[in-house]
N, CA, C, O and CB atoms as a CASP TS submission, in Angstrom:
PFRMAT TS
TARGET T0000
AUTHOR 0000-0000-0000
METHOD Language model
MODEL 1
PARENT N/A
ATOM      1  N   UNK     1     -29.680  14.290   2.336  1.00  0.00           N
ATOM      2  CA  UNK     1     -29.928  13.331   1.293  1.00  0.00           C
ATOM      3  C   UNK     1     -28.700  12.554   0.888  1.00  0.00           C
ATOM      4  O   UNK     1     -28.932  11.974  -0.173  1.00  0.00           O
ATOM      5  CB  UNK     1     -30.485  14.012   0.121  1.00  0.00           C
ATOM      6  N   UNK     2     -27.512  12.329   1.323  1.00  0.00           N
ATOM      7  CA  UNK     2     -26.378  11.901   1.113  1.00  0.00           C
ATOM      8  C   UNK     2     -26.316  11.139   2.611  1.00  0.00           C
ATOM      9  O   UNK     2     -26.628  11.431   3.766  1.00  0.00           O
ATOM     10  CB  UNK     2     -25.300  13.068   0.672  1.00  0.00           C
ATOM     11  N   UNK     3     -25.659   9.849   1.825  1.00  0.00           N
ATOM     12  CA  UNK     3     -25.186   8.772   3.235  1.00  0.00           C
ATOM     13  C   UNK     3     -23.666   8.700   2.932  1.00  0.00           C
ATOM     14  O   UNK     3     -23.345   8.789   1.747  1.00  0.00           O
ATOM     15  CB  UNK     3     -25.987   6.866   3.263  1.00  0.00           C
ATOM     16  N   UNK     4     -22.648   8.543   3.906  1.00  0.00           N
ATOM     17  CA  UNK     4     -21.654   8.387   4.204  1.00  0.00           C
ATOM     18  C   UNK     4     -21.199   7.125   5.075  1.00  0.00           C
ATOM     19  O   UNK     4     -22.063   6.568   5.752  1.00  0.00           O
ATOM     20  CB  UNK     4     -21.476   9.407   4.592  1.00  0.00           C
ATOM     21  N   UNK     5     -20.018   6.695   5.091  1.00  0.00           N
ATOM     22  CA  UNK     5     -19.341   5.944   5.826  1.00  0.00           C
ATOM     23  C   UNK     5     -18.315   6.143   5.806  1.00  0.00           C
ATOM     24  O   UNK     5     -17.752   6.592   4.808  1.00  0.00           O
ATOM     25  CB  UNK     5     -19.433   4.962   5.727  1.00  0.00           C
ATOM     26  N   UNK     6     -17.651   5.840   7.051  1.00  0.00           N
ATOM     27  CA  UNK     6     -16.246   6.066   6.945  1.00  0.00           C
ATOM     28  C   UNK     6     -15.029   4.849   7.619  1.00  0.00           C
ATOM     29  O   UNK     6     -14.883   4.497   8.789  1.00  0.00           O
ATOM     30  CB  UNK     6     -16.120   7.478   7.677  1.00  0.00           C
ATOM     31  N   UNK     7     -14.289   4.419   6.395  1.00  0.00           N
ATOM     32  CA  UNK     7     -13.302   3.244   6.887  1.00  0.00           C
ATOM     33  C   UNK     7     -12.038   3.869   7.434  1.00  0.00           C
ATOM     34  O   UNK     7     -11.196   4.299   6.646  1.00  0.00           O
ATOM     35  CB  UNK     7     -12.872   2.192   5.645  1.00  0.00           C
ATOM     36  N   UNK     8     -11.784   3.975   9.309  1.00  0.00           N
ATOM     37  CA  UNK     8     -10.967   3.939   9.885  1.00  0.00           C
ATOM     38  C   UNK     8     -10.168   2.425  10.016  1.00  0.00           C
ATOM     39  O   UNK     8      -9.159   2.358  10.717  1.00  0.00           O
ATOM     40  CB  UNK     8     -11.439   4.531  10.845  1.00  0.00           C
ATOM     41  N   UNK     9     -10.522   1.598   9.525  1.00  0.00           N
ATOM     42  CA  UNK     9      -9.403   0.339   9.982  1.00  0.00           C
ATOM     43  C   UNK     9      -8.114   0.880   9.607  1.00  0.00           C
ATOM     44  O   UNK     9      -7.595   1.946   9.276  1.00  0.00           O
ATOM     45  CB  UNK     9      -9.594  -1.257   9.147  1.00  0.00           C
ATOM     46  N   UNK    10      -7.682  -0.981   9.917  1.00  0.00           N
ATOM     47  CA  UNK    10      -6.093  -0.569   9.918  1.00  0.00           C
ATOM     48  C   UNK    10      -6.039  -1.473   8.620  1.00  0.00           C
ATOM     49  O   UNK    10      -5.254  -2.396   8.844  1.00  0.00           O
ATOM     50  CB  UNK    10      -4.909  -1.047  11.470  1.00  0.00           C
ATOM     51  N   UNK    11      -6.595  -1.561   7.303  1.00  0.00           N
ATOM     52  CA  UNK    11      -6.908  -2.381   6.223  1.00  0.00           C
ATOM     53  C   UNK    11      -5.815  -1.602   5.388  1.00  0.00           C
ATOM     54  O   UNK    11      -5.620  -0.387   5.353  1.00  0.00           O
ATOM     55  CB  UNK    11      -8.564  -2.427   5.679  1.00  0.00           C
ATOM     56  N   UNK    12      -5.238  -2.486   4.812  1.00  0.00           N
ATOM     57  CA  UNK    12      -4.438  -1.370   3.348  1.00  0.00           C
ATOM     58  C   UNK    12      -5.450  -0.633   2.494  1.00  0.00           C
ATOM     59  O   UNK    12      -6.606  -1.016   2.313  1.00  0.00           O
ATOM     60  CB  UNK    12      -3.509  -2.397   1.977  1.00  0.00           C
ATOM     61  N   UNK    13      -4.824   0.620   1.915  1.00  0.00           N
ATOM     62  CA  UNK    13      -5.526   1.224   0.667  1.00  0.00           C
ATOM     63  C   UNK    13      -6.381   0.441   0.306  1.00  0.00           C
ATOM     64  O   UNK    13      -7.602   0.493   0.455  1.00  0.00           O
ATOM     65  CB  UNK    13      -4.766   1.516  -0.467  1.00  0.00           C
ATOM     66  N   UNK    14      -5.540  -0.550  -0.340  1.00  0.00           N
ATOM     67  CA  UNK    14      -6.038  -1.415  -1.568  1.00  0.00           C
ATOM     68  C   UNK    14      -7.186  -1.983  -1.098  1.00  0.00           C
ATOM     69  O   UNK    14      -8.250  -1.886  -1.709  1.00  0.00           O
ATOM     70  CB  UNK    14      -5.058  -2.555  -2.106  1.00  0.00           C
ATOM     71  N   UNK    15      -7.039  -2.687   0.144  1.00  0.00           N
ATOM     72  CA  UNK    15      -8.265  -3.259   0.731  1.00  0.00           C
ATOM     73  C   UNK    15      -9.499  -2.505   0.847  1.00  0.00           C
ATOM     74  O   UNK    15     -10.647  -2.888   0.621  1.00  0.00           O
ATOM     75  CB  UNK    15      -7.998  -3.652   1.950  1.00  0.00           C
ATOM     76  N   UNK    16      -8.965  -1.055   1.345  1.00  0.00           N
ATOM     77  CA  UNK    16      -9.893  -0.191   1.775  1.00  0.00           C
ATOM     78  C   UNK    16     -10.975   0.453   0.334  1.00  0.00           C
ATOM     79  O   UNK    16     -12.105   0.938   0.396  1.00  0.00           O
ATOM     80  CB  UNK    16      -8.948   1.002   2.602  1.00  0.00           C
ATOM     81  N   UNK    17     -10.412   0.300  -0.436  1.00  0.00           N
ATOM     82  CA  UNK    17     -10.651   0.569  -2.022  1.00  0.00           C
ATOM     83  C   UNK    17     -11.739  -0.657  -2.645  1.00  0.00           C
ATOM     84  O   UNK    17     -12.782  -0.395  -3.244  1.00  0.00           O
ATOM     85  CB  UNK    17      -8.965   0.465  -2.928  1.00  0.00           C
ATOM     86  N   UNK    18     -11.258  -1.954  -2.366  1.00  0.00           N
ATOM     87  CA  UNK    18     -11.707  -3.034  -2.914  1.00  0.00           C
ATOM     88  C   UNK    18     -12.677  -3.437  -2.415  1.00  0.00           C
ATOM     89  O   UNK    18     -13.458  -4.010  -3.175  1.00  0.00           O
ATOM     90  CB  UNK    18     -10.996  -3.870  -2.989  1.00  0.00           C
ATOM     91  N   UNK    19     -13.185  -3.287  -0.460  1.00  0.00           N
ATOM     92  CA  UNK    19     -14.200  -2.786  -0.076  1.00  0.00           C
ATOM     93  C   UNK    19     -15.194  -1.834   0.093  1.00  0.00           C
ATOM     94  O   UNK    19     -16.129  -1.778   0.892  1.00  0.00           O
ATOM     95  CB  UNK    19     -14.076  -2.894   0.324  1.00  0.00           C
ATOM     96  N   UNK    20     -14.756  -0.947  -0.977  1.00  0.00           N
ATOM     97  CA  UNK    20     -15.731  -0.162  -1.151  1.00  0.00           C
ATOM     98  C   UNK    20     -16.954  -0.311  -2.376  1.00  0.00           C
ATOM     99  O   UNK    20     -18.170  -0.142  -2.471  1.00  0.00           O
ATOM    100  CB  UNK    20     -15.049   0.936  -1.232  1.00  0.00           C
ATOM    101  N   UNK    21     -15.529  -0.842  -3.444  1.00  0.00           N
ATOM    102  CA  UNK    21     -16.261  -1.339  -4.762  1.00  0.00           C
ATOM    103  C   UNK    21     -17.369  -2.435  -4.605  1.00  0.00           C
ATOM    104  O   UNK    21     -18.287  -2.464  -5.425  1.00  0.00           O
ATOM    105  CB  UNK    21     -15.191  -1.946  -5.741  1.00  0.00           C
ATOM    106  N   UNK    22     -17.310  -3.357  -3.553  1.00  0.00           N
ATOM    107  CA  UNK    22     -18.296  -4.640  -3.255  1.00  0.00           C
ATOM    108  C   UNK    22     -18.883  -3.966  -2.824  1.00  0.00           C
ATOM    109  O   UNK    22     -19.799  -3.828  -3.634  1.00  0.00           O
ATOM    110  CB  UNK    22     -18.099  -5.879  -2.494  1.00  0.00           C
ATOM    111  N   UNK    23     -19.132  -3.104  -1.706  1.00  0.00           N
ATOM    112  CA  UNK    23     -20.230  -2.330  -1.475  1.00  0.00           C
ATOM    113  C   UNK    23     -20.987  -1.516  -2.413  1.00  0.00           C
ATOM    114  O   UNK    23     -21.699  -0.637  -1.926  1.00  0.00           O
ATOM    115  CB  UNK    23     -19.912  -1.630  -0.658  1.00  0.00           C
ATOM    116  N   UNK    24     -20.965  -1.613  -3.268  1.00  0.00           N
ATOM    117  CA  UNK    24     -20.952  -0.375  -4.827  1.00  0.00           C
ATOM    118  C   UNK    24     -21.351   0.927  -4.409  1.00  0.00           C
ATOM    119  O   UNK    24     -22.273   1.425  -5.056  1.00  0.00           O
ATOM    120  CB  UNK    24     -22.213  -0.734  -6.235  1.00  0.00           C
ATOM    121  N   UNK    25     -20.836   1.632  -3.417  1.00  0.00           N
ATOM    122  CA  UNK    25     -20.755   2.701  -3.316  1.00  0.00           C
ATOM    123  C   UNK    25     -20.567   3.550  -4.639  1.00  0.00           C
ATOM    124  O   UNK    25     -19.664   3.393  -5.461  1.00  0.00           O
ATOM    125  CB  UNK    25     -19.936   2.776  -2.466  1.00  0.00           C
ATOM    126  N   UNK    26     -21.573   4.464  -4.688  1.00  0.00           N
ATOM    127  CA  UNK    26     -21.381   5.480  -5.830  1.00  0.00           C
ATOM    128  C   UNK    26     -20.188   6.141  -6.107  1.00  0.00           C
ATOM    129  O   UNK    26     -19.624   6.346  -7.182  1.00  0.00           O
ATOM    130  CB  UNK    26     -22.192   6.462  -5.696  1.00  0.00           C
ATOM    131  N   UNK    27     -19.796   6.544  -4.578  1.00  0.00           N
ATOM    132  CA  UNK    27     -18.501   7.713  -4.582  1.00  0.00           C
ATOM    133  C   UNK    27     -17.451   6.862  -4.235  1.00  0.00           C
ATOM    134  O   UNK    27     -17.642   5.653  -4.108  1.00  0.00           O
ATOM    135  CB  UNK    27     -18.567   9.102  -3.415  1.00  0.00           C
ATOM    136  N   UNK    28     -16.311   7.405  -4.061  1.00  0.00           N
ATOM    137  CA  UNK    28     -15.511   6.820  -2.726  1.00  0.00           C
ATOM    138  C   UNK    28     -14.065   8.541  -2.952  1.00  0.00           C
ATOM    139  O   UNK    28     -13.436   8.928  -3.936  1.00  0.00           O
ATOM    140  CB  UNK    28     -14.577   4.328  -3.140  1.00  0.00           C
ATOM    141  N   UNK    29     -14.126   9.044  -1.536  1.00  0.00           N
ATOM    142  CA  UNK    29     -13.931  10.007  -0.950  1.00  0.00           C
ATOM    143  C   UNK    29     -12.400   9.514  -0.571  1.00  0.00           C
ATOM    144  O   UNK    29     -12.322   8.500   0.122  1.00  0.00           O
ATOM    145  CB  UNK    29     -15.030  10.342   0.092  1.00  0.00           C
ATOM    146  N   UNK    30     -11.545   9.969  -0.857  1.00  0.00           N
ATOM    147  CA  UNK    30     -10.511   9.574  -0.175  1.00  0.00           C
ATOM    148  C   UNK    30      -9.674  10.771   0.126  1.00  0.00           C
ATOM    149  O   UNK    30      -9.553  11.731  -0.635  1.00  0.00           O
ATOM    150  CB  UNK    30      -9.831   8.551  -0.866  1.00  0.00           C
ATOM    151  N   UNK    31      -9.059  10.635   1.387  1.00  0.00           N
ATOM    152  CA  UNK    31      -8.575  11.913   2.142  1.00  0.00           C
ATOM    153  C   UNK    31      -7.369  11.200   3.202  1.00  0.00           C
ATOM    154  O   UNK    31      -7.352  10.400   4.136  1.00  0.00           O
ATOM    155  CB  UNK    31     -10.055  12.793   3.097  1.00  0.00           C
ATOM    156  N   UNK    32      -6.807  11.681   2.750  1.00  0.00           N
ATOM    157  CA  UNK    32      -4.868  11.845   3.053  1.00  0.00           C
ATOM    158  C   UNK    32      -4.820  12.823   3.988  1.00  0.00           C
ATOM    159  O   UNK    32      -5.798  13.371   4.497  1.00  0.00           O
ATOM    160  CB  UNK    32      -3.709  12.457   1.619  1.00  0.00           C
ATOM    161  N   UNK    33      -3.592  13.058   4.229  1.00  0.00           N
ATOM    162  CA  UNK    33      -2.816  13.850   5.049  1.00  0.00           C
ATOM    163  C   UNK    33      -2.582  15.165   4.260  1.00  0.00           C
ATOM    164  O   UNK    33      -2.538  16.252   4.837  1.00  0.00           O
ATOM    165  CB  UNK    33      -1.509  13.120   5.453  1.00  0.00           C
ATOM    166  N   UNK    34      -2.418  15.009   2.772  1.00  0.00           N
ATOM    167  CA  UNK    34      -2.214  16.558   1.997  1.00  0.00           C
ATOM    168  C   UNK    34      -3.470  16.697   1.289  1.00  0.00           C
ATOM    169  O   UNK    34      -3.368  17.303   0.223  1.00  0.00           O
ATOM    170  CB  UNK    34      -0.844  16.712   0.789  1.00  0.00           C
ATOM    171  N   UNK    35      -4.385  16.378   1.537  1.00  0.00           N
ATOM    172  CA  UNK    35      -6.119  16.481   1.521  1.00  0.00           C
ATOM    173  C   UNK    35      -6.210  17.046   2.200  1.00  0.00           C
ATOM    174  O   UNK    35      -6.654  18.112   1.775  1.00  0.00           O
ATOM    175  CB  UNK    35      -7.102  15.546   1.710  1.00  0.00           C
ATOM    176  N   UNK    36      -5.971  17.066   3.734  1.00  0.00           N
ATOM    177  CA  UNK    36      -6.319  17.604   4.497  1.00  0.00           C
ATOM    178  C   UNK    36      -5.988  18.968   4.785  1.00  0.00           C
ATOM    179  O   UNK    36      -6.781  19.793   5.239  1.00  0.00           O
ATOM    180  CB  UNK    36      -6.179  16.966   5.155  1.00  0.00           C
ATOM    181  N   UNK    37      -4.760  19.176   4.496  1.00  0.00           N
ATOM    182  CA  UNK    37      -4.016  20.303   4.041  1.00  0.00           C
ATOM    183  C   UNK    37      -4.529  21.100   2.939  1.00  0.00           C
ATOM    184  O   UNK    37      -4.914  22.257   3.106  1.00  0.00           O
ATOM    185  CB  UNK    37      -2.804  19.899   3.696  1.00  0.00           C
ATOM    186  N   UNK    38      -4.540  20.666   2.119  1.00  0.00           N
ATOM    187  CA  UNK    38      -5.031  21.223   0.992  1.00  0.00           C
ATOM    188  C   UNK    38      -6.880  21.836   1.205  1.00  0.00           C
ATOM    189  O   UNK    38      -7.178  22.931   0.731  1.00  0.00           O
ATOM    190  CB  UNK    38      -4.783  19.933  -0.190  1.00  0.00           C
ATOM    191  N   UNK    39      -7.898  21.023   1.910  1.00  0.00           N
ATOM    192  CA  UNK    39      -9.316  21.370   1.610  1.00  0.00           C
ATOM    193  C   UNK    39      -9.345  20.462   0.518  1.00  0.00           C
ATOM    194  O   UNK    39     -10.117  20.872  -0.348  1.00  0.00           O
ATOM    195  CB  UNK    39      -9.726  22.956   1.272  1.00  0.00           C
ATOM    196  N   UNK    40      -8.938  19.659   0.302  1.00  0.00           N
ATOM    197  CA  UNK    40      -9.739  18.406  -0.751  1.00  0.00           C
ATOM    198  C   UNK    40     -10.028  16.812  -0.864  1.00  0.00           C
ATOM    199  O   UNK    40      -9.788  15.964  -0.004  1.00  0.00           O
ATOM    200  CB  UNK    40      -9.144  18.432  -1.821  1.00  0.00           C
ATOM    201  N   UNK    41     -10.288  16.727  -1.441  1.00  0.00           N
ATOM    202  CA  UNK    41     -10.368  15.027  -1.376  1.00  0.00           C
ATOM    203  C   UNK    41     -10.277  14.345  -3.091  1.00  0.00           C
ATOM    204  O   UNK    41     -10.430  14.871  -4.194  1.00  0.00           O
ATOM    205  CB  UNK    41     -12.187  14.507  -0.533  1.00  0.00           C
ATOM    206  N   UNK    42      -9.955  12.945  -2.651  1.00  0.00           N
ATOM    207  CA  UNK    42      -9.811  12.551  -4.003  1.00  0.00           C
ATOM    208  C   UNK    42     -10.829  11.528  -4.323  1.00  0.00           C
ATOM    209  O   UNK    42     -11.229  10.650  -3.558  1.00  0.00           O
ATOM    210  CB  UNK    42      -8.446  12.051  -4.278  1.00  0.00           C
ATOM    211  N   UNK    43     -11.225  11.756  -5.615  1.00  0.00           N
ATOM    212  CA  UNK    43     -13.040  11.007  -5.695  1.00  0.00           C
ATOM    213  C   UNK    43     -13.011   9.911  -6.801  1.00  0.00           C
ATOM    214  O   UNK    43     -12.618  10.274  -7.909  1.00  0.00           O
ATOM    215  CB  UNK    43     -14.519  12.345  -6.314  1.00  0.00           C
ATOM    216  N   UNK    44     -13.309   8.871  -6.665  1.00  0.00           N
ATOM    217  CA  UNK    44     -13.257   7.607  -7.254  1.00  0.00           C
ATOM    218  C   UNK    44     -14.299   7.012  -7.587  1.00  0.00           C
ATOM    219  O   UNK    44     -14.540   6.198  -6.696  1.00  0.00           O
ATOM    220  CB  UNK    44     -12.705   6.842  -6.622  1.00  0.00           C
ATOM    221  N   UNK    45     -15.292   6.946  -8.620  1.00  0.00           N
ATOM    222  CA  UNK    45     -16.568   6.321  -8.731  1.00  0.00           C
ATOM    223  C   UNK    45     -17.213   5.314  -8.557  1.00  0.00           C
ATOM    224  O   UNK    45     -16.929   4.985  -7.405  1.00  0.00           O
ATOM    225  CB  UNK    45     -16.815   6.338  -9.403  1.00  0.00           C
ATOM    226  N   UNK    46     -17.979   4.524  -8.997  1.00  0.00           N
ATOM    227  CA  UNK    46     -18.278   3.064  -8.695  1.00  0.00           C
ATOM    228  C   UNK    46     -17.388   2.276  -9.754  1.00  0.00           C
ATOM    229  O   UNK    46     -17.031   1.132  -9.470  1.00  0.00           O
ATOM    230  CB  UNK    46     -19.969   2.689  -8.846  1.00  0.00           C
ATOM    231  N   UNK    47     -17.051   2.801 -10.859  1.00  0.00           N
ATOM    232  CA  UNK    47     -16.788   1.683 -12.007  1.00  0.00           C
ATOM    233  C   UNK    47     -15.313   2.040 -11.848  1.00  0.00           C
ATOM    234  O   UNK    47     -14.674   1.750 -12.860  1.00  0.00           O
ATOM    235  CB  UNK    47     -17.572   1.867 -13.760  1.00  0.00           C
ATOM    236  N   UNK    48     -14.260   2.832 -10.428  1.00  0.00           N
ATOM    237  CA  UNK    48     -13.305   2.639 -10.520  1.00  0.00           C
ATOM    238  C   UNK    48     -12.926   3.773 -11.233  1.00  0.00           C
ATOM    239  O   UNK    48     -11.783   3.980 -10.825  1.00  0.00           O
ATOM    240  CB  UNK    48     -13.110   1.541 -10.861  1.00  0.00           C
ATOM    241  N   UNK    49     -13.132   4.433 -11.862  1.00  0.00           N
ATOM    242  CA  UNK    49     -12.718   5.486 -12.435  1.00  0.00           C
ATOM    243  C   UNK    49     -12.151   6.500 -11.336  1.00  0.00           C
ATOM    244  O   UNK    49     -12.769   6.815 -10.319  1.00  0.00           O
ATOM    245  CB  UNK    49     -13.804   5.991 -13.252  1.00  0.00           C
ATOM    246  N   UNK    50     -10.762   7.008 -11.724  1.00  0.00           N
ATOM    247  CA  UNK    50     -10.175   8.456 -10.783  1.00  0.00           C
ATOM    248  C   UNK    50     -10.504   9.423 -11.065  1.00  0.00           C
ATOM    249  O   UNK    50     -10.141   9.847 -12.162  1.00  0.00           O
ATOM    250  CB  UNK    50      -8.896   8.839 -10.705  1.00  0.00           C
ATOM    251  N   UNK    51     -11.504  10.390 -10.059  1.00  0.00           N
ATOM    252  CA  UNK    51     -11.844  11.593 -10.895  1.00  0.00           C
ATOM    253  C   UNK    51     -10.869  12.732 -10.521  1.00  0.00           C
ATOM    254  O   UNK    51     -10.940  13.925 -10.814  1.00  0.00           O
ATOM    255  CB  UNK    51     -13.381  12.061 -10.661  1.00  0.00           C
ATOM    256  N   UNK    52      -9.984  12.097  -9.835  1.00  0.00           N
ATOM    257  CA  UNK    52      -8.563  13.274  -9.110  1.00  0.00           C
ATOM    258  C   UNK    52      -8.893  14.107  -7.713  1.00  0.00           C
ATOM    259  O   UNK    52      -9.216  13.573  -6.652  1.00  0.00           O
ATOM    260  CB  UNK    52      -8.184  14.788 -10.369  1.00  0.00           C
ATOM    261  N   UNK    53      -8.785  15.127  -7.877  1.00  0.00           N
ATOM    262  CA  UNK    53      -8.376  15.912  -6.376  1.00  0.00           C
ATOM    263  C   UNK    53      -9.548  16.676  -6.792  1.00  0.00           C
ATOM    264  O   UNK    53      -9.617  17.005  -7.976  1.00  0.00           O
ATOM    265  CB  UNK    53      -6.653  16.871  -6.017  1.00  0.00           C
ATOM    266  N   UNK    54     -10.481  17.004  -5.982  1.00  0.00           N
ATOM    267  CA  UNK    54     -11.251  18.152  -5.609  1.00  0.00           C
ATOM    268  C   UNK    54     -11.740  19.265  -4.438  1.00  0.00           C
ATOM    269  O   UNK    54     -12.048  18.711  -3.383  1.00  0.00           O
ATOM    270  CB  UNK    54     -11.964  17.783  -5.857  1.00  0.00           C
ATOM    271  N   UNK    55     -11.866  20.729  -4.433  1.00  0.00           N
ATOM    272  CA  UNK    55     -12.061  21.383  -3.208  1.00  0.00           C
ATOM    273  C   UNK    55     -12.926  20.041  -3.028  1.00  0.00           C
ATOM    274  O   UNK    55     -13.318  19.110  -3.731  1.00  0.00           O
ATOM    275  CB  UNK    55     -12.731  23.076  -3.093  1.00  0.00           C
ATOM    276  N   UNK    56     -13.046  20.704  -0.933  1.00  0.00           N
ATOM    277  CA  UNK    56     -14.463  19.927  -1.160  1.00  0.00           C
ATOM    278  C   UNK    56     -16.023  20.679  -1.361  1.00  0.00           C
ATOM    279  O   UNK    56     -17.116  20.166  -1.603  1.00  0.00           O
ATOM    280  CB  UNK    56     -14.615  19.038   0.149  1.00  0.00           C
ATOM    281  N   UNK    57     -15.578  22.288  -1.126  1.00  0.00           N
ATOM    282  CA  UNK    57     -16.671  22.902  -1.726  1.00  0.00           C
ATOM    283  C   UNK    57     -17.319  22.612  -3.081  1.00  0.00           C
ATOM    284  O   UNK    57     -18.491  22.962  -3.222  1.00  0.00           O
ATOM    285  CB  UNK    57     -16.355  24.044  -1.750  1.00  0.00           C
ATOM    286  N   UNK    58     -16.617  21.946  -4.202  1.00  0.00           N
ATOM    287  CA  UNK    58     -16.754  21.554  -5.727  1.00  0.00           C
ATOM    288  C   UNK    58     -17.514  20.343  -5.664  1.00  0.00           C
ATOM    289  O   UNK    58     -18.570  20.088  -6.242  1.00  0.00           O
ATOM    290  CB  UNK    58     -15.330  21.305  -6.550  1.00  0.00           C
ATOM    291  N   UNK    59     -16.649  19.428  -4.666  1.00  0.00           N
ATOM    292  CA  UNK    59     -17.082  17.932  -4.565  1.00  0.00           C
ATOM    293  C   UNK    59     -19.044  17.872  -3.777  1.00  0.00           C
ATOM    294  O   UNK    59     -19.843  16.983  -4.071  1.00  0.00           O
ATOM    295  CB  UNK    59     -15.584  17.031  -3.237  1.00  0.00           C
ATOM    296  N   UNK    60     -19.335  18.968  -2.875  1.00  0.00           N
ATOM    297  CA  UNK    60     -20.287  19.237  -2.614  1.00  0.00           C
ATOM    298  C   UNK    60     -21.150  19.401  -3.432  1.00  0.00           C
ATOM    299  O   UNK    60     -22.122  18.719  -3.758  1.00  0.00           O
ATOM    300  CB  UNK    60     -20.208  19.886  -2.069  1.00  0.00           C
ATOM    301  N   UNK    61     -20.687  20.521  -3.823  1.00  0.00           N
ATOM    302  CA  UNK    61     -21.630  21.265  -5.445  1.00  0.00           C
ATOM    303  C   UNK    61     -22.286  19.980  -6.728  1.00  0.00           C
ATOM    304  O   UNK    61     -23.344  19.714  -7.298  1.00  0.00           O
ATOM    305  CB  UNK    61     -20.041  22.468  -6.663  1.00  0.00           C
ATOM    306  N   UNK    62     -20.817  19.468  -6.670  1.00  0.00           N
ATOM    307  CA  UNK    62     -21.141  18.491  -7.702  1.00  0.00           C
ATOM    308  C   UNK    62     -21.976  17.123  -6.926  1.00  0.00           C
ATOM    309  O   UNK    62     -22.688  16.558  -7.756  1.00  0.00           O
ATOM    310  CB  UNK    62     -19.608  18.026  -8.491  1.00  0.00           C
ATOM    311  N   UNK    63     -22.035  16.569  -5.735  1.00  0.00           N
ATOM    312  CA  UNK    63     -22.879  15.660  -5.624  1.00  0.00           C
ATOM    313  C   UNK    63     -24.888  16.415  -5.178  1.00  0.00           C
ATOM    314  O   UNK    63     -25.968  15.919  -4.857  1.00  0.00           O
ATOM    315  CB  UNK    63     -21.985  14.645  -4.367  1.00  0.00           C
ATOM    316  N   UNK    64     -24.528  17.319  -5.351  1.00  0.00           N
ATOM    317  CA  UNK    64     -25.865  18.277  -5.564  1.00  0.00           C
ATOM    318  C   UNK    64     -26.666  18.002  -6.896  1.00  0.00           C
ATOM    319  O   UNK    64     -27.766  17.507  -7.141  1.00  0.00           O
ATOM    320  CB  UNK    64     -25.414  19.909  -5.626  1.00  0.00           C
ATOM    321  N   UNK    65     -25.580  18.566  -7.696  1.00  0.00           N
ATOM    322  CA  UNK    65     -26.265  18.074  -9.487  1.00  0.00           C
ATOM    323  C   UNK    65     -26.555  17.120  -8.973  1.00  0.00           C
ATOM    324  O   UNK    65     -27.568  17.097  -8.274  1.00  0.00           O
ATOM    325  CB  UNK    65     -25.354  17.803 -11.079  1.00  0.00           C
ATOM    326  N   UNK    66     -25.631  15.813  -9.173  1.00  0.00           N
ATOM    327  CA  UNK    66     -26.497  14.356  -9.095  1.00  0.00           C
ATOM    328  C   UNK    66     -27.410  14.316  -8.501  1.00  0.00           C
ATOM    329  O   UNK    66     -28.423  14.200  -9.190  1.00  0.00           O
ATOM    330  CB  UNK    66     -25.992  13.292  -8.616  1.00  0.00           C
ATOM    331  N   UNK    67     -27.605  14.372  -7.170  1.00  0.00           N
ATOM    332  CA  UNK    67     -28.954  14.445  -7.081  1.00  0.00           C
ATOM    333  C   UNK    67     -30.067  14.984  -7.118  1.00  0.00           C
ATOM    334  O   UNK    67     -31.068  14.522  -6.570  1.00  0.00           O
ATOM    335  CB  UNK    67     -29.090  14.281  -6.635  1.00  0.00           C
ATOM    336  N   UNK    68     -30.013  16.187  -7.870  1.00  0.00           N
ATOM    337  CA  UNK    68     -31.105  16.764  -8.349  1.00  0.00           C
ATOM    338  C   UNK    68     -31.527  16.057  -9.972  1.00  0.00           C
ATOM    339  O   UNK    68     -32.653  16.169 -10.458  1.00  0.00           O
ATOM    340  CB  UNK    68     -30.754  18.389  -8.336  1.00  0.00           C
ATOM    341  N   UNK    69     -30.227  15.240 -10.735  1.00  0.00           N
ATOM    342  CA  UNK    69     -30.609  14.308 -11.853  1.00  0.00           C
ATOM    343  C   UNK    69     -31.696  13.273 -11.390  1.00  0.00           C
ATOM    344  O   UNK    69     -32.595  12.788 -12.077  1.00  0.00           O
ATOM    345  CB  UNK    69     -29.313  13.528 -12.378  1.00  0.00           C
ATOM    346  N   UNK    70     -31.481  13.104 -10.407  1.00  0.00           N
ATOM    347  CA  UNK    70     -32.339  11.599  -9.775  1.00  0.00           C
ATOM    348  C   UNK    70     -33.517  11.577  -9.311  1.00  0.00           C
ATOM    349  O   UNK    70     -34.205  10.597  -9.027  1.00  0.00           O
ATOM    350  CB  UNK    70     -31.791  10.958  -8.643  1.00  0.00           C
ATOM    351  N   UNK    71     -33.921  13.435  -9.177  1.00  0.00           N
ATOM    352  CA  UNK    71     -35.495  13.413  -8.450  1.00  0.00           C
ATOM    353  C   UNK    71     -35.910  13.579  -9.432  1.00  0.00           C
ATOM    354  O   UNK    71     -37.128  13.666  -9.582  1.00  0.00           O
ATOM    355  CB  UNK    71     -36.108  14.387  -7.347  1.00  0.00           C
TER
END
């Protein structure tokens, strides 16, 4: 029940960020090099808001609630 995409270009952050928001993606997932290290990612909403670093076991969990708000 979750769709994904994923921006490999060679676009800056910023770009990569600013195309996501025109797309109004709900989430936006962002994963580094010490993300990767770590088991987390950093989660950014539609209205731009930083929600910081999360496992991604948490980040799972939590896009679960949401969509169990929505059925």
């Amino acid at each position: 029940g979750v769709y994904a995409d994923v921006d490999l270009s060679k676009a800056t952050f910023q770009k990569k960020v600013r195309n996501a928001q025109i797309s109004q993606y709900n989430f936006q997932l962002v994963v580094g090099k010490s993300e990767v290290e770590n088991g987390t990612v950093n989660i950014r909403t539609r209205e731009n808001k930083v929600e910081g670093e999360m496992k991604v076991e948490e980040m799972i969990e939590m896009l679960k609630r949401h969509i169990a708000e929505f059925k």
